[in-house]
C-alpha positions in Angstrom: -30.1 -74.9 -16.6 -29.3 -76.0 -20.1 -25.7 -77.0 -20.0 -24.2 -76.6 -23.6 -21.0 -78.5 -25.1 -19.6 -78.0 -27.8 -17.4 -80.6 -30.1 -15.5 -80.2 -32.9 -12.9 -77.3 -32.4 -9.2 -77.7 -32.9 -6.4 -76.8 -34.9 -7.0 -76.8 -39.2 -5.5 -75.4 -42.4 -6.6 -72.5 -44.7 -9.7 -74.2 -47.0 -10.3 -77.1 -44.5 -14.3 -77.7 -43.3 -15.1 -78.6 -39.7 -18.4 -79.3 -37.8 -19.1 -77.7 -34.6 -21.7 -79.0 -32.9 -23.1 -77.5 -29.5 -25.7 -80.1 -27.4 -28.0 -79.3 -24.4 -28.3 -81.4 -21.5 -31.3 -80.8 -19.0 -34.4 -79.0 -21.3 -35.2 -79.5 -25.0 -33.4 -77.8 -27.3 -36.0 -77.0 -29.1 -37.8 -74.5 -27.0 -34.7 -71.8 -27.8 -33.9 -70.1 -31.5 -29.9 -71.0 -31.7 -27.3 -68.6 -32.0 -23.7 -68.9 -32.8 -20.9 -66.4 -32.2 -17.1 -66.3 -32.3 -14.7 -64.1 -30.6 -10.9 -63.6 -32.1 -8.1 -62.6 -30.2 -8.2 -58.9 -29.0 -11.9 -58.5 -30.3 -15.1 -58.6 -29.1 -17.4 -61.3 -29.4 -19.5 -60.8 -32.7 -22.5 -63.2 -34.5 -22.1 -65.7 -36.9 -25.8 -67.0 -37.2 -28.7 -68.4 -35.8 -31.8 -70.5 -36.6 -35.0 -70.7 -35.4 -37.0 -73.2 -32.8 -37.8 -75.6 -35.4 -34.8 -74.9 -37.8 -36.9 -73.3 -40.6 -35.3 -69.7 -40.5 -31.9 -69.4 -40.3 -29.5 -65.9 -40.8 -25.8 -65.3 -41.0 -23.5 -62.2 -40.8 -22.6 -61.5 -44.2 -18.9 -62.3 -43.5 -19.5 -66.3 -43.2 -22.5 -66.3 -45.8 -22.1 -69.2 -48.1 -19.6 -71.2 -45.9 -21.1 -71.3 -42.7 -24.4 -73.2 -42.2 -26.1 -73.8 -39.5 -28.6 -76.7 -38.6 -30.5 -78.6 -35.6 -31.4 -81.6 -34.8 -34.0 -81.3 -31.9 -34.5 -85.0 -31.2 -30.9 -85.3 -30.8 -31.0 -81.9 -28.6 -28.0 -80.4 -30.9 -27.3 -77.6 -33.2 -24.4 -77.6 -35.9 -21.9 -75.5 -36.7 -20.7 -76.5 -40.4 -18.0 -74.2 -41.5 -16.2 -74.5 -45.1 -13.5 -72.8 -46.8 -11.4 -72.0 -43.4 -9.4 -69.1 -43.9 -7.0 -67.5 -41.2 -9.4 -64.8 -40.1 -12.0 -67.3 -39.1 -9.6 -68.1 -36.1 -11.3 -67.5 -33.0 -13.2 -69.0 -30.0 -16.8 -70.6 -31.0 -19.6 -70.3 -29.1 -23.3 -71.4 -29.0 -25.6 -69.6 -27.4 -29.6 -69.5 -26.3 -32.0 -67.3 -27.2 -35.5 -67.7 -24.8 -37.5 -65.0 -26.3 -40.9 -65.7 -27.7 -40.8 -63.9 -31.2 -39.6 -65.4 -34.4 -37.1 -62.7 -35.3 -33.3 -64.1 -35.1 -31.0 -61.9 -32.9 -27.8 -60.7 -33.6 -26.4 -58.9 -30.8 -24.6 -60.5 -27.8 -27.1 -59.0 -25.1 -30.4 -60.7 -26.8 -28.8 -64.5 -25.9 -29.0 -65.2 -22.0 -27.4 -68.9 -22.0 -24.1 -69.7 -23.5 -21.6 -72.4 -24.1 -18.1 -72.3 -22.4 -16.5 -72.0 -26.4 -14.4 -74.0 -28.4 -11.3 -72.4 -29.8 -10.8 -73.4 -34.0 -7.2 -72.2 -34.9 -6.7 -72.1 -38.9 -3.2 -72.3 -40.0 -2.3 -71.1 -43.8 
């Protein structure tokens, strides 16, 4: 199966950027869309974005819209994470996931992604 890492998390300040990045060991990359979710203390796991096979479509809750942005490089086998402007409520655990479905469309709920990273926790500190 694709195994999925993910670097970049850690411990940042309020209005500090970081890159996430989630690779695939095992299949290309490129035959999943890409989704990322995060999941904060006490709460349950929600979406963040996704992008497409080819990266040509992406989509974003509307709560990271405009400082989140999501890209792939399939010859590398990864997709990015770039998130700007931290603030204290983006604290939570990161995590990639696959999407194998055959349609175009970009899924937002939890249940439509079958393969997932283990997570990488981003703390921001005001």
């Amino acid at each position: 199966d694709v195994q999925r890492r993910r670097l970049g998390g850690g411990l940042v300040q309020a209005g500090d950027s970081l890159r996430l990045s989630c690779a695939a060991s095992g299949r290309s990359l490129s035959s999943y869309k890409m989704g990322w979710f995060r999941q904060a203390p006490g709460k349950e796991r929600v979406f963040v974005g996704a992008i497409s096979r080819n990266g040509g479509t992406t989509a974003y809750a509307d709560s990271v819209k405009g400082r989140f942005t999501i890209s792939r490089d399939n010859s590398e086998n990864t997709v990015y994470l770039q998130v700007n402007s931290l603030s204290r409520e983006d604290t939570a655990v990161y995590y990639c996931a696959a999407d194998r479905t055959n349609t175009k469309y970009l899924f937002r709920a939890v249940n439509d992604y079958t393969s997932w990273g283990q997570g990488t926790q981003v703390t921001v500190s005001s």
